[in-house]
N, C-alpha and C positions, 0 to 999 in steps of 0.2 A: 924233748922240748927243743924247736928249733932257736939256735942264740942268733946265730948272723950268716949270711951269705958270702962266700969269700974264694974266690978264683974260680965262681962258676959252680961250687959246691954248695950242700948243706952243712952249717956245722951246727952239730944238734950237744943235747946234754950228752948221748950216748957216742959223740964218733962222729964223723964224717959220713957223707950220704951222697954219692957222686952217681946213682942212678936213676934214670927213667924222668919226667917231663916234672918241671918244677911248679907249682899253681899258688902265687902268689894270695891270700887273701886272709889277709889282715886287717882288714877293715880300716879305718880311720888311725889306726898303728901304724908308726914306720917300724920296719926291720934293717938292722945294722947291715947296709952291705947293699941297699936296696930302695934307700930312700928316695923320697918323690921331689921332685926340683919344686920348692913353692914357689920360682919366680915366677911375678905377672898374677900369685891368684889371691883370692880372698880369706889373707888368715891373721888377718887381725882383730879375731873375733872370739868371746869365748862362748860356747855353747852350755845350757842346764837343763836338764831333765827333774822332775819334782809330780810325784803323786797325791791328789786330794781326793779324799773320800767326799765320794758324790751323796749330797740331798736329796730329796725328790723335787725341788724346785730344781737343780744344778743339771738332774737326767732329764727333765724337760725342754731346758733351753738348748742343751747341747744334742741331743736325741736325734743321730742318725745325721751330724752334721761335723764336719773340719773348721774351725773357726781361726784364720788366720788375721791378727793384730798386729800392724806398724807400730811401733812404740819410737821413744827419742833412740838413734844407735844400733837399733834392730826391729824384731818381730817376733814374734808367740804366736807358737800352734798350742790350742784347745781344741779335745776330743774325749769324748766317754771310751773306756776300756774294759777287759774285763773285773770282776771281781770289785763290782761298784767303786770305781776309780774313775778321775779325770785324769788322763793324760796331760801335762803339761811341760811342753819343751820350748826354748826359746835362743836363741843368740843374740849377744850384744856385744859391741866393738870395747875392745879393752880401755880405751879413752872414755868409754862412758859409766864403764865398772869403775873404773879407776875414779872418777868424779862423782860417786853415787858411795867411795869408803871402800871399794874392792870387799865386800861383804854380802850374802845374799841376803842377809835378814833388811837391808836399806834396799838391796835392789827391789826384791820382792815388795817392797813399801812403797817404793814409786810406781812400781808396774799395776798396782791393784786402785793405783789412783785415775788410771787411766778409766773412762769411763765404761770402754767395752770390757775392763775386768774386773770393773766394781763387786762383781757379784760374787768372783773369788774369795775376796777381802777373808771374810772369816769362815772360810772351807780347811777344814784339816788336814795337815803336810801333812803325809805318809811316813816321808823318809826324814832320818834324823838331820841328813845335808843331803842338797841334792847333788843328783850325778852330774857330773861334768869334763869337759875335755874341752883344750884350748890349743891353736894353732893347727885347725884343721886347714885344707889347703882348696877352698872353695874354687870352682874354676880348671881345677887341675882335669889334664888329659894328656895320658900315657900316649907319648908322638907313635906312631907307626913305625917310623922308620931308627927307632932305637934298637939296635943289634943287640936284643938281652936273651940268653935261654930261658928265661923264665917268663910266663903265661901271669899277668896282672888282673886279675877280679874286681869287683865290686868298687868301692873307696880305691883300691891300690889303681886302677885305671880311667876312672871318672867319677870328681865329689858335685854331683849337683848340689847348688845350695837347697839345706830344708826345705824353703818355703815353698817347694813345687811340688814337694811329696811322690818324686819318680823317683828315688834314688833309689829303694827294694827294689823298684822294676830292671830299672838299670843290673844292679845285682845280682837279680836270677837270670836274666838277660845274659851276662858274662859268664856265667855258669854253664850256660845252653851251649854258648858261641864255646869258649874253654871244653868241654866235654865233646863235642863235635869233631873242635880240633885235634883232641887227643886220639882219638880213635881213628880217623882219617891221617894221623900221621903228620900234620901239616905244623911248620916250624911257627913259634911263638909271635914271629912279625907278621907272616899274614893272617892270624886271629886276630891280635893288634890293630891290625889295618882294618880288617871288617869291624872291629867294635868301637872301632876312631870314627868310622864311616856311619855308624846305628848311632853314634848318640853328638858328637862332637857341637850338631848346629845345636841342640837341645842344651846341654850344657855353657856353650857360648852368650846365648839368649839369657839362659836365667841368671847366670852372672851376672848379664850387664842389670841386667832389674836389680840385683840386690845392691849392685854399687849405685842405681838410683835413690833406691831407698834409707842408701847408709846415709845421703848426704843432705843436708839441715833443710833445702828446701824440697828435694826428691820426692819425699811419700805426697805433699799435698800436688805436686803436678804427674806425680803419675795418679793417685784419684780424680784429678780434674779430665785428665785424658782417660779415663774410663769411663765417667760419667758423660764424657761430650761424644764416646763413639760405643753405641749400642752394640753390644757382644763382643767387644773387646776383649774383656776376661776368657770368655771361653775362647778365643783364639788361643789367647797367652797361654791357657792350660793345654790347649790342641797342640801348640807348638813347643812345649816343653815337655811332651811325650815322646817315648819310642815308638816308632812307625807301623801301623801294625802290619806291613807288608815286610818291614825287619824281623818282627814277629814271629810271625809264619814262615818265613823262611829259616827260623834258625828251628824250626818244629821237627 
């Protein structure tokens, strides 16, 4: 088990580890020794994950669909999964847990008032609490020009917010570019540098949307500005993809 990172080594449960190319990926974890600067990103926010056993009315509505919900504070993704499940994840700003009891049985009880998740209301939790993580660092992007031996993945070098649903892309993405550069030999900053360059404007955009949406009047002017410029949305999603000419070039 690695514990922490410390003079450029591994210090694992068994020993020290002072060999061969180090690949960061931790996902949404910091590692002692390695942590990610959150100045400037969005992590005043906690995130839930929560499983409900899907109805045959619940696989109908959601069937073959991503349903993303503004709520007061944040937003909720709904999708069908396997093994007759909804998916249900959400983030909300800690100011708004904190004003709702810091409990999810109240949160849950505001969000299903909301009309587009009425139909949750009385759908059966799965899990006895849901999963969650808090002080994720939305925004965040590993600079290029940070002199570190070590190769940053997935979360550990760009958290796009949820609600764009690239962040796996992103992920396998850094996988491709990191394994490329392993073998080609090439030092951790200019992988860095190409995967600052594949995702950076992508990540920049969707933050600024979510700092729209955090704020009290945001969600109703950005649906006003969707609704007054036709295909709007799919830009938004166009442009908060990876390129697929980045793509293919990392093939």
């Amino acid at each position: 088990v690695v514990q922490r990172i410390e003079d450029g080594q591994l210090v694992t449960a068994a020993g020290v580890i002072d060999e061969g190319p180090m690949l960061l990926a931790t996902g949404k974890h910091e590692l002692h020794g390695a942590a990610r600067d959150p100045d400037g990103t969005l992590n005043d926010v906690v995130g839930f994950k929560q499983y409900l056993r899907t109805t045959p009315a619940l696989a109908r509505a959601y069937h073959g669909v991503v349903e993303i919900v503004i709520v007061d504070g944040g937003y909720v993704g709904v999708q069908c999964v396997e093994g007759d499940r909804l998916n249900v994840c959400l983030v909300i700003t800690k100011a708004r847990f904190k004003a709702l009891g810091s409990n999810w049985a109240s949160l849950w009880r505001a969000l299903v008032r909301e009309p587009a998740l009425e139909p949750l209301a009385d759908a059966e939790q799965l899990l006895p609490r849901p999963l969650t993580i808090a002080g994720v660092p939305y925004g965040y992007l590993a600079h290029p020009e940070t002199n570190v031996p070590w190769y940053r993945l997935g979360d550990q070098a760009a958290v796009i917010p949820s609600f764009c649903g690239d962040g796996m892309a992103i992920a396998l993405h850094s996988g491709r570019l990191a394994a490329n550069a392993v073998v080609a030999g090439a030092t951790a900053s200019a992988y860095q540098a190409q995967l600052y360059a594949d995702v950076h404007r992508q990540v920049r955009l969707a933050a600024r949307l979510q700092r729209i949406v955090s704020t009290p009047l945001g969600p109703f002017a950005l649906m006003a500005g969707l609704r007054a410029i036709p295909g709007a949305l799919r830009y938004l999603a166009h442009w908060t993809r990876i390129a697929p000419a980045a793509v293919t070039r990392a093939l």
